[in-house]
C-alpha positions, 0 to 999 in steps of 0.5 A: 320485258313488257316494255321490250315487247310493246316496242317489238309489236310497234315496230312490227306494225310500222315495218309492216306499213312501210311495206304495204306503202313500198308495195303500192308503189311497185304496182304503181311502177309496174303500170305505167311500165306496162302502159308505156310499153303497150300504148293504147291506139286510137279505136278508128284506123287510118283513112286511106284512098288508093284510088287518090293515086289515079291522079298523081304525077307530072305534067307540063304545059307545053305551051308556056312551059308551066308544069305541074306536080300532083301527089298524095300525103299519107296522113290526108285523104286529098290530092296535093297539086303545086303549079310552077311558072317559070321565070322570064329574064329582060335584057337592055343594051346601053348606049356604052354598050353595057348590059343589064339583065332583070330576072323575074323569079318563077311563081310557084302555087301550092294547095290541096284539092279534096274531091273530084266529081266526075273527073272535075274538081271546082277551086275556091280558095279566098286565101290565094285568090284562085277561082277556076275549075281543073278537069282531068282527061285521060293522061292530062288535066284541063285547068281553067284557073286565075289567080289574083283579082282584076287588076293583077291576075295570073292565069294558070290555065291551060292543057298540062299533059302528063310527062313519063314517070316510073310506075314501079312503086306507085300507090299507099303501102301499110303495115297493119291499120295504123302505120301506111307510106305513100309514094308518088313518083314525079318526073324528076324525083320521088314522093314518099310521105309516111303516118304513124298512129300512137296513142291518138297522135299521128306522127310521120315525115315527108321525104324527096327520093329517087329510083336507084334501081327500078325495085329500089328507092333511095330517100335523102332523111334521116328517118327514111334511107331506103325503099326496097321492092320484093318479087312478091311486091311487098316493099321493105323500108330501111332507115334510122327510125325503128318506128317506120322500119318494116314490111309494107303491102300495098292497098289495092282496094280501089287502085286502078292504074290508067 
């Protein structure tokens, strides 16, 4: 009988540890459970500069036909501007009258530009070879700007007026103070960027759309289907991702249209 109750008593003690251990693991479960559900955001919002959307657009140097598209990226705080120069064909006539066509691929130049002073942005960048200043006047931009070394410079330069854009939805929308969609509309299509921050890491996409309606965006990702504007002027974005899905307001703290 003594013997029964020592095992009893032994059982009880390891039963009753064994429940203390499985305890401790349910807590620990249930943690990462309700951290993984509610992830910590980083303590700072996104940077965001709608005044940025005073320089954005299409525009064309009617000259030498070059163009120019500016837009903005939600996730950074600087102007995009990308540079197309068109190709150029030569064609040569045999003395059996065969023809021979040569085409020169169009040059396209890319970078970003961090700040304007006083409508002036000076270009230094060692990485593309470009040297020159950009000014913007009114509804166009004056370039002064060579790309390439003395033996081999392109010159970019030149007055780029700008070409008509719908202004329907123009500017940085957001949805709180971690998740914001930009959208530049160009001539022949529409800008759309998105950011979302979670847990200290920026996520988002970057999307080639156009005006279906004139309250309607229609976007060629996945991620991003639709971009609908309210009466109120809030605009609706519909699409396979339910992290981006949503009502956005636009930020209209320092956006002026021209």
């Amino acid at each position: 009988m003594k013997n029964l109750k020592k095992i009893l008593f032994v059982l009880i003690i390891i039963l009753g540890l064994t429940g203390c251990s499985f305890g401790s693991e349910d807590k620990e479960e249930t943690k990462k459970k309700e951290k993984k559900e509610n992830p910590v955001e980083i303590a700072d919002p996104l940077e965001i500069d709608p005044s940025l959307f005073n320089y954005v657009g299409s525009f064309k140097d009617n000259e030498y036909g070059y163009t120019l598209n500016v837009y903005v990226s939600a996730n950074s705080n600087n102007l995009t501007f990308e540079f197309t120069i068109p190709g150029t064909s030569d064609a040569s006539l045999d003395e059996d009258g065969t023809v021979h066509v040569s085409m020169d691929g169009g040059q396209y130049v890319s970078f970003n530009v961090d700040e304007f002073k006083d409508n002036q942005a000076k270009i230094d960048d060692e990485f593309l070879g470009l040297k020159g200043t950009i000014k913007k006047v009114d509804n166009a931009y004056e370039v002064d700007l060579i790309m390439g070394d003395a033996s081999e410079a392109i010159s970019l330069s030149g007055k780029y007026e700008q070409e008509e854009t719908k202004e329907n939805m123009k500017g940085y929308y957001s949805n709180g103070d971690y998740k914001a969609i930009a959208i530049t509309p160009l001539k022949d299509s529409v800008f759309v960027t998105t950011v979302i921050v979670e847990n200290g890491f920026y996520g988002g996409g970057e999307y080639m759309c156009e005006f279906t309606t004139d309250t309607k965006i229609s976007c060629d990702g996945e991620d991003v289907k639709t971009i609908t504007q309210n009466e109120d002027g809030k605009i609706k974005v519909d699409g396979g991702n339910k992290k981006i899905k949503g009502e956005y307001v636009i930020n209209l703290e320092t956006y002026e249209k021209e």
